[in-house]
ROPAKOL-672292 format. One record per residue: residue in three letters; x, y, z of N, C-alpha, C in turn. Coordinates in steps of 0.02 Angstrom, whole numbers, padded with zeros to 5 digits, always signed. Layout:
BEGIN
ALAXYZXYZXYZ
...
END
This chain:
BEGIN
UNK-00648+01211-00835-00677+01176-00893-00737+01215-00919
UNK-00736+01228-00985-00783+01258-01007-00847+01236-01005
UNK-00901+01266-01033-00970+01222-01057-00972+01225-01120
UNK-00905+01230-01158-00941+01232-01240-00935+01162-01261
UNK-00982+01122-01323-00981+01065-01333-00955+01046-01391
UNK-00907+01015-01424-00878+01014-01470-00889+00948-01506
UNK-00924+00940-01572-00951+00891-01612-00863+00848-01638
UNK-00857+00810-01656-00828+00802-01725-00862+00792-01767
UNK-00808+00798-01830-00816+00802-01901-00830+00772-01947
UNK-00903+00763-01985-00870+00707-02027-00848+00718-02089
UNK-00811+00655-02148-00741+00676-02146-00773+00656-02246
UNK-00761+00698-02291-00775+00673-02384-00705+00646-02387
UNK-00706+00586-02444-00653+00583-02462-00652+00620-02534
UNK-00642+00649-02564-00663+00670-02661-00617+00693-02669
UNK-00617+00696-02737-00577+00702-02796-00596+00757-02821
UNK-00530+00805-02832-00555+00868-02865-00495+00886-02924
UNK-00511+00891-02979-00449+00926-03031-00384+00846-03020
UNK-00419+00787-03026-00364+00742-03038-00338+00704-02958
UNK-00346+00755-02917-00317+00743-02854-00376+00726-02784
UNK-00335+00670-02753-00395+00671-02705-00392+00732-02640
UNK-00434+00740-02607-00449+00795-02565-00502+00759-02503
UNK-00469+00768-02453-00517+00762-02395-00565+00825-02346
UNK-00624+00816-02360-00656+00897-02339-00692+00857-02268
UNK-00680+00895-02223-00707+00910-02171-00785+00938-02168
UNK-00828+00907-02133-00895+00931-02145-00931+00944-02080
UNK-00953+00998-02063-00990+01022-01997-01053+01020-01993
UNK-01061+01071-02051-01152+01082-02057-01153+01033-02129
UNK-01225+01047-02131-01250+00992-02204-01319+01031-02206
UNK-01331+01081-02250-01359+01123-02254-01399+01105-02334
UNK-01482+01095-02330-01522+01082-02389-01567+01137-02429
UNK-01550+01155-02484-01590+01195-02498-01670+01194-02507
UNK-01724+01244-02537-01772+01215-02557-01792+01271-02572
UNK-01860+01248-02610-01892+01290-02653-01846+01342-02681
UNK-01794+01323-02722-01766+01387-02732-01735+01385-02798
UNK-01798+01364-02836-01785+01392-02928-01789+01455-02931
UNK-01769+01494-02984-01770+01551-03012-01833+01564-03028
UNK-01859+01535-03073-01937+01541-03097-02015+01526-03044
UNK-02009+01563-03031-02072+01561-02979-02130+01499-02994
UNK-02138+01508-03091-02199+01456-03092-02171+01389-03074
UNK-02075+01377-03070-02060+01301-03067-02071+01290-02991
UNK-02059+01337-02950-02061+01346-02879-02140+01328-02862
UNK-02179+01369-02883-02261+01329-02878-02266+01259-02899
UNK-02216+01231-02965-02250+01164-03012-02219+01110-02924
UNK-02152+01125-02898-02131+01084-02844-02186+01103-02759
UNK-02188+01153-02764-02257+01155-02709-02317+01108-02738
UNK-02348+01137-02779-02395+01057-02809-02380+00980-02800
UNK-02297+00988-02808-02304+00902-02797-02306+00894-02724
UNK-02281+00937-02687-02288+00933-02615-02341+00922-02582
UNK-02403+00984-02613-02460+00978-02572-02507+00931-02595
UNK-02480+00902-02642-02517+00840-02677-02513+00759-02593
UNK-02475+00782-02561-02442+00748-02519-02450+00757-02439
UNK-02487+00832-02463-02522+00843-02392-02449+00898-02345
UNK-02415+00920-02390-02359+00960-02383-02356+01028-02402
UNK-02356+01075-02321-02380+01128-02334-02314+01205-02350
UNK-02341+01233-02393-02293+01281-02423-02241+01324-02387
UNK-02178+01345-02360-02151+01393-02341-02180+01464-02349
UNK-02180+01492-02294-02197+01576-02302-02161+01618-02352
UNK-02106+01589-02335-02032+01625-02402-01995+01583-02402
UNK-01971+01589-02480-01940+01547-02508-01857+01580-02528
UNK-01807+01550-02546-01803+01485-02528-01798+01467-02464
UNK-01786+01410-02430-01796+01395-02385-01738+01352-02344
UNK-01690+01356-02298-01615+01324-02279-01647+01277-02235
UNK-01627+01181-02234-01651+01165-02192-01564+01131-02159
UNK-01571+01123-02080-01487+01102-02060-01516+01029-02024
UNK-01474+00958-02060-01481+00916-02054-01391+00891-02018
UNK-01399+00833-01985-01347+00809-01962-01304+00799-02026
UNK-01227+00838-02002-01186+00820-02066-01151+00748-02064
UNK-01181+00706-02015-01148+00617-02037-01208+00597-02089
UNK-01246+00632-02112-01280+00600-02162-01269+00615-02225
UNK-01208+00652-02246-01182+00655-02312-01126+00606-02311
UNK-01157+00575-02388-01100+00502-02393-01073+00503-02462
UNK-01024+00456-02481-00982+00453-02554-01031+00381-02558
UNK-01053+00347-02510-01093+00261-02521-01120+00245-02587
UNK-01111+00185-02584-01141+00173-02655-01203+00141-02645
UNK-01218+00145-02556-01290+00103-02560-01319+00158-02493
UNK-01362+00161-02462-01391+00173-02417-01450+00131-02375
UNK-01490+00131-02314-01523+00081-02295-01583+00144-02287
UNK-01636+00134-02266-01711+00181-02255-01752+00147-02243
UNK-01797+00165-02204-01869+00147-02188-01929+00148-02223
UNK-01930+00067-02248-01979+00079-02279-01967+00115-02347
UNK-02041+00098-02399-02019+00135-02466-02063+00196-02490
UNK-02065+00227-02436-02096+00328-02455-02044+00358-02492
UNK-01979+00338-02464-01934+00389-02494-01917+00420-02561
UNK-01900+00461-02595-01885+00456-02660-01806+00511-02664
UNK-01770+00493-02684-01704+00535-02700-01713+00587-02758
UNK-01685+00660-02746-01699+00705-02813-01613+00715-02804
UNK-01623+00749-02872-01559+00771-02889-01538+00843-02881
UNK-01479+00861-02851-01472+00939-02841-01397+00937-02855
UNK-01363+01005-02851-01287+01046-02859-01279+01044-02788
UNK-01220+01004-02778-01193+01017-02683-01121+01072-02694
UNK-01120+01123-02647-01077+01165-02651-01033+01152-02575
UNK-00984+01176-02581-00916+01161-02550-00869+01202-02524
UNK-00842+01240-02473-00775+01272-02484-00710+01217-02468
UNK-00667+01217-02489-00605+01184-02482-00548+01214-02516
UNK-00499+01231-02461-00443+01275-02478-00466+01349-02494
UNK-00489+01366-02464-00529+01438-02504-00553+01447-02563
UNK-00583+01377-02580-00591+01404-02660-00658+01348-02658
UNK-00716+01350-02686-00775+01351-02691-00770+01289-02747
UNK-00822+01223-02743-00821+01167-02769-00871+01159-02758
UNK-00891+01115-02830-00959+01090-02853-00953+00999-02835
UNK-01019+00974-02815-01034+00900-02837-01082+00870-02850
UNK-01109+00836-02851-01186+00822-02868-01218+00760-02807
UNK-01267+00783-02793-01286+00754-02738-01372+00720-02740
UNK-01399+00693-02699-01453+00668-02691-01469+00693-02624
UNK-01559+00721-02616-01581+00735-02557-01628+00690-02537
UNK-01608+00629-02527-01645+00562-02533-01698+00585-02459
UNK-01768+00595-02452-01830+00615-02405-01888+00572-02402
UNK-01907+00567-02352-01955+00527-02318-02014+00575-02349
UNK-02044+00542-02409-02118+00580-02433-02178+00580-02369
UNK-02176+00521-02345-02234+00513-02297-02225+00562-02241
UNK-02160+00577-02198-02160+00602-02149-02148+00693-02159
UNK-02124+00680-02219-02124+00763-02232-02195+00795-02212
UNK-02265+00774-02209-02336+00791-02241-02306+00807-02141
UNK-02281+00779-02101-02265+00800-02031-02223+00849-02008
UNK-02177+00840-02047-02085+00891-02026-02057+00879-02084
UNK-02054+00939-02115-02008+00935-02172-01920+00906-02149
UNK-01912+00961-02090-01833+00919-02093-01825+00871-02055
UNK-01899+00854-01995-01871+00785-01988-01864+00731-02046
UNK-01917+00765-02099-01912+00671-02150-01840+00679-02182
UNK-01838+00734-02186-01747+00731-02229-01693+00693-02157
UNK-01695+00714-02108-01662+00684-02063-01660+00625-02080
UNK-01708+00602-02093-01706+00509-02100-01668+00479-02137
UNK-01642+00511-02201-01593+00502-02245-01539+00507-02265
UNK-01496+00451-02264-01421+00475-02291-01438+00527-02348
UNK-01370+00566-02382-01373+00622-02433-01312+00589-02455
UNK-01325+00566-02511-01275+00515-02567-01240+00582-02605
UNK-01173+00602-02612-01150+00644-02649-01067+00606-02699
UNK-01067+00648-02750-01020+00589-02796-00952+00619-02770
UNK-00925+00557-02786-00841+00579-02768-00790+00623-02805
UNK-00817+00628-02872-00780+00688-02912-00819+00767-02905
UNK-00772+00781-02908-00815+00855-02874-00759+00922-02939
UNK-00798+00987-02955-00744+01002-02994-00759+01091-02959
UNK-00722+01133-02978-00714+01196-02957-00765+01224-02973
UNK-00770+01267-02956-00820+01314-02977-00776+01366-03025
UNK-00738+01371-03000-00713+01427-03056-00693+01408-03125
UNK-00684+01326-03140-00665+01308-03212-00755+01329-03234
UNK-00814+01323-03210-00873+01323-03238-00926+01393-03231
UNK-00896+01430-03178-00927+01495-03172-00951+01512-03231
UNK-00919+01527-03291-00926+01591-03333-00971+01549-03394
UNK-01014+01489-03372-01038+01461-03430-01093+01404-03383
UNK-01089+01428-03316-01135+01390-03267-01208+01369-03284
UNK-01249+01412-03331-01309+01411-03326-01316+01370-03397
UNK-01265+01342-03426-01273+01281-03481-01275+01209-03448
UNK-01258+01214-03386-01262+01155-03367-01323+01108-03352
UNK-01314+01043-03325-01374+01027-03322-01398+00967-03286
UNK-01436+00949-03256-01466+00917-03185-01490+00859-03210
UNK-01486+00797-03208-01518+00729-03247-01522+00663-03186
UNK-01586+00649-03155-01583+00591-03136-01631+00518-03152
UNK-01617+00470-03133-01640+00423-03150-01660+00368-03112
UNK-01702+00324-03109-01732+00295-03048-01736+00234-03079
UNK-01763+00165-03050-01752+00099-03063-01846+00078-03078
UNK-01861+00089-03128-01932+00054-03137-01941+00006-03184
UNK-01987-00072-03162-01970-00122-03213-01911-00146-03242
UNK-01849-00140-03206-01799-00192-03227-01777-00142-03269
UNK-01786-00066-03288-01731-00036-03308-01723+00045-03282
UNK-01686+00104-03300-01666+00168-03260-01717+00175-03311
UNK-01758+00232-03295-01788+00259-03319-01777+00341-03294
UNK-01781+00390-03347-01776+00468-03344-01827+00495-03279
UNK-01809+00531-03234-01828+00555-03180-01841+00623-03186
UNK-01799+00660-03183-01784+00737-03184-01741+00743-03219
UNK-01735+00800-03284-01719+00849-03341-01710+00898-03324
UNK-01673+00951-03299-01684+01023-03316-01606+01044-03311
UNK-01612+01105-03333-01560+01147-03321-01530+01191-03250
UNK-01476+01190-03254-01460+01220-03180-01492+01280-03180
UNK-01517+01321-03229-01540+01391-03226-01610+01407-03218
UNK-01637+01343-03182-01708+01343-03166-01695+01339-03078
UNK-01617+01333-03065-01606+01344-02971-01575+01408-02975
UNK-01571+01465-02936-01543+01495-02902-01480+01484-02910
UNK-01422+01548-02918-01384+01531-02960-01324+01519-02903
UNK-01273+01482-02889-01221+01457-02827-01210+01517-02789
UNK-01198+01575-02816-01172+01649-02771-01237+01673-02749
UNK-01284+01673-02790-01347+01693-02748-01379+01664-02699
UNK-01381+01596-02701-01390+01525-02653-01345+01542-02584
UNK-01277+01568-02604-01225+01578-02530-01242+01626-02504
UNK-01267+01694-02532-01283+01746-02505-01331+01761-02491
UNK-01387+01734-02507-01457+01705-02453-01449+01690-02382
UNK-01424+01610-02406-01373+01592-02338-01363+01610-02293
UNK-01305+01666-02315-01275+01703-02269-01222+01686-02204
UNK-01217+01609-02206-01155+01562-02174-01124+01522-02192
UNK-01092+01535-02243-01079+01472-02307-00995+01485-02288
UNK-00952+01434-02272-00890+01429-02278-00863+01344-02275
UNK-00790+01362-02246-00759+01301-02239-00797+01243-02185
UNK-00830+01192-02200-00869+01142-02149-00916+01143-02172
UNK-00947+01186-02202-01014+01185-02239-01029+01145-02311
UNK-01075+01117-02311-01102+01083-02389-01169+01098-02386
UNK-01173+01140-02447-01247+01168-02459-01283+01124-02505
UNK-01316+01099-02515-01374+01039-02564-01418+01113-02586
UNK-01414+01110-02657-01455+01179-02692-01527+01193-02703
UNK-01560+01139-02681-01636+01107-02712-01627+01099-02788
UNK-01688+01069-02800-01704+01023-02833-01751+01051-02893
UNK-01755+01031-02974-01826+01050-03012-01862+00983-03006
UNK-01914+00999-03034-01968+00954-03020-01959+00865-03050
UNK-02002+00851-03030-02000+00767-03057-02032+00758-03133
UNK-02011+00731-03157-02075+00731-03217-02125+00691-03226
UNK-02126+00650-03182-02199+00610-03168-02227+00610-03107
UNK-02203+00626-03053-02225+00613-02981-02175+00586-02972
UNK-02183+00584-02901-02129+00549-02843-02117+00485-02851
UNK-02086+00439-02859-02092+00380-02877-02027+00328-02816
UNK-02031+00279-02804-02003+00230-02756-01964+00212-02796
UNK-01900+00206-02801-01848+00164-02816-01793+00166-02785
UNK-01783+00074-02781-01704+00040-02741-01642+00063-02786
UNK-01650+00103-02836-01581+00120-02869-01607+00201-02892
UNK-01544+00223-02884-01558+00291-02889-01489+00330-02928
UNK-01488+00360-02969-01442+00397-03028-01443+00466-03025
UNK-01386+00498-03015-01395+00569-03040-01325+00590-03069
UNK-01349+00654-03108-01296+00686-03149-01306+00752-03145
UNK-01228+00779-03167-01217+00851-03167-01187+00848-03234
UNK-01216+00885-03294-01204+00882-03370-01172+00960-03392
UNK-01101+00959-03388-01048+00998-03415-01028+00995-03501
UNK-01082+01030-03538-01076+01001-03603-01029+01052-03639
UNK-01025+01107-03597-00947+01164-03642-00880+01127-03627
UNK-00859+01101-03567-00811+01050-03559-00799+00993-03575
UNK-00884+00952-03600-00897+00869-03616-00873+00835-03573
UNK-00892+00853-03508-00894+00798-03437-00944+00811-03400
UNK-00966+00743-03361-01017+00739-03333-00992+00722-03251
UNK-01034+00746-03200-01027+00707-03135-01084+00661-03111
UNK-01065+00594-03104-01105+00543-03100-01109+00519-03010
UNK-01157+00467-02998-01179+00444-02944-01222+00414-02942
UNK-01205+00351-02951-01286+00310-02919-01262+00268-02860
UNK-01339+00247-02825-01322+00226-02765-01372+00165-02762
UNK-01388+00135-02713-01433+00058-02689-01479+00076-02638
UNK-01555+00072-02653-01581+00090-02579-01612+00030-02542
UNK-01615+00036-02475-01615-00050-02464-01676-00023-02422
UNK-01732-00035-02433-01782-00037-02377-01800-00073-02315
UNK-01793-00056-02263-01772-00100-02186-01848-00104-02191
UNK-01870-00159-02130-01951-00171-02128-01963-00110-02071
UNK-02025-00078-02088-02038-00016-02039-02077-00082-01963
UNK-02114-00130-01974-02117-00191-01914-02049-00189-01856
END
């Protein structure tokens, strides 16, 4: 009998090109700090150290979180209300061929200022169930565009705006990496907030395909458990 230890898997159900697809997931791999533009890369260190959250030596930065915490859910549970969900590009291999979805890196603000990846540990990672190729969007990728939305006063209110071409572009993101295959789901990081970090029990994000005129959607429920 050997000593090697063998995890199982956990298991996406999604939809890709019309058809559903079940992907197998090993690692669950988060990006960070890893816009293109250096000053957006400083504007998201600011909100960090606003928080008592101290900078990476080099950027970007891979963090590896348990992969049972990527979900299709439409709700999630958390501790307490530090958390705040951003919006990012989740990347994929399935069947040998490379897939996009849009995801949430829902993080413990308070405990990050302690362990960056323990506070992400704390959180499910809400990702949507339609997911589309990369290769229908390659050649027009950097039109796309990142939109989320949060629950303040009884309505969604605009969160984060930007364009995918303020992250690191999917092939450059893998080859950073440098372990990106079948089992793997990479979360791309994130652009900034446009007001600060903000608490909300409902949480929205989008991936805006406006040369095709489709969008990938996801919102989810956050239920705050008593930290008592």
């Amino acid at each position: 009998m050997s000593g090697a230890i063998f995890f199982d898997m956990t298991h996406l159900d999604l939809i890709g090109r019309g058809a559903p697809m079940r992907v197998a997931v090993r690692d669950l791999v988060l990006g960070g700090w890893s816009g293109r533009n250096q000053d957006h890369v400083q504007a998201h260190i600011r909100e960090l150290a606003a928080l008592g959250i101290s900078a990476p030596v080099e950027t970007p930065v891979f963090y590896r979180v348990a992969a049972s915490l990527v979900t299709t859910a439409s709700w999630i549970d958390v501790a307490g209300t530090d958390s705040t969900g951003e919006v990012e590009f989740v990347l994929f291999d399935h069947g040998g061929e490379m897939w996009v979805g849009v995801g949430s890196d829902q993080t413990d603000r308070k405990v990050e200022a302690i362990g960056i990846t323990i506070s992400k540990q704390l959180c499910a990672k809400p990702v949507s169930t339609e997911v589309w190729a990369f290769s229908e969007i390659e050649s027009h990728w950097d039109e796309l565009r990142l939109r989320s939305f949060t629950m303040q006063d009884g309505r969604m209110e605009l969160y984060q705006d930007a364009s995918v071409a303020q992250i690191r572009h999917p092939r450059n993101l893998l080859e950073l990496y440098g372990r990106f295959g079948a089992g793997t789901v990479l979360f791309s990081g994130t652009p900034p907030v446009l007001r600060g970090f903000e608490w909300s029990d409902r949480f929205r994000m989008e991936l805006i395909d406006p040369v095709l005129g489709r969008t990938l959607r996801h919102e989810y429920q956050i239920r705050a458990l008593p930290l008592g």
